[in-house]
MARZA-323160 format. One record per residue (C-alpha): x, z, y; residue number from 1. Coordinates in steps of 0.05 Angstrom, whole numbers. Layout:
BEGIN
[vexke [X; Z; Y]; NUM]
...
REM end
This chain:
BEGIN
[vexke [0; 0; 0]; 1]
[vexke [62; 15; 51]; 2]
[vexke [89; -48; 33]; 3]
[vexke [24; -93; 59]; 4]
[vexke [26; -47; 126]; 5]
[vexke [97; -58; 143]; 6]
[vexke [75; -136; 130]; 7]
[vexke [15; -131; 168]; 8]
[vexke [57; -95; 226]; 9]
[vexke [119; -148; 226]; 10]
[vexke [62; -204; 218]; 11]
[vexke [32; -178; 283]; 12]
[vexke [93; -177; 331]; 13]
[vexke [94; -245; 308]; 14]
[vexke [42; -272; 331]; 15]
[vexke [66; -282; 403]; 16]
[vexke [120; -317; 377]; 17]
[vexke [99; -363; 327]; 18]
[vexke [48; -399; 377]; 19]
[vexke [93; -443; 400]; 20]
[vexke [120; -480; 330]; 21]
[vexke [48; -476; 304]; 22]
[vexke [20; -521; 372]; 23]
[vexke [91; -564; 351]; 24]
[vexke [57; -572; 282]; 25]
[vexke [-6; -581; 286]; 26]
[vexke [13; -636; 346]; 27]
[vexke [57; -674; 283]; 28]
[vexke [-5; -662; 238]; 29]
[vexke [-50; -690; 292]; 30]
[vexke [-2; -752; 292]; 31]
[vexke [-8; -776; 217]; 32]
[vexke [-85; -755; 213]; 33]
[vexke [-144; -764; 250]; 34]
[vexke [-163; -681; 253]; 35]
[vexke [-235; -680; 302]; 36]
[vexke [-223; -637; 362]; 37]
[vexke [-268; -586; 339]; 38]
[vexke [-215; -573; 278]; 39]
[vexke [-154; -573; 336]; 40]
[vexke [-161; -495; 351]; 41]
[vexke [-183; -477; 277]; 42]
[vexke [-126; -505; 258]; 43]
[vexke [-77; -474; 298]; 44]
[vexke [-104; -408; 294]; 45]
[vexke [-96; -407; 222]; 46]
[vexke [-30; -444; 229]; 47]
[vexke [-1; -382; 276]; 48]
[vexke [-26; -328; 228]; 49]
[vexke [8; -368; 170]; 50]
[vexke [72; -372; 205]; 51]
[vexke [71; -297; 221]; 52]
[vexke [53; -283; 151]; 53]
[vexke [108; -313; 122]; 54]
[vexke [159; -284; 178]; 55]
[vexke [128; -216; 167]; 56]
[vexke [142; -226; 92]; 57]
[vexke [204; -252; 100]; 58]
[vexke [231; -189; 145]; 59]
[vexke [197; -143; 95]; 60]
[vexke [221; -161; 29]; 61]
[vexke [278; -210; 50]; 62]
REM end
């Protein structure tokens, strides 16, 4: 259970950060595929949380 809270708590500080390379992304993704605009900000909200995720796991257990 500590181990998904540290996660959680790296993955948040993150957030901030990894909004940048997920508009970056999702810009490239927008490029080869025809996404609708109403998919645009769905997409890169789950696009930052992913990216902080797998930071937050990466400073926890690497």
């Amino acid at each position: 259970m500590l181990e998904i809270v540290l996660t959680l708590v790296f993955s948040i500080v993150m957030l901030v950060f990894m909004a940048f390379p997920a508009m970056k992304i999702v810009e490239g993704v927008e490029k080869v595929f025809a996404i609708p605009e109403k998919w645009h900000n769905l997409l890169l909200i789950l696009t930052t949380i992913l990216l902080s995720l797998l930071i937050g796991l990466y400073l926890k257990f690497g």
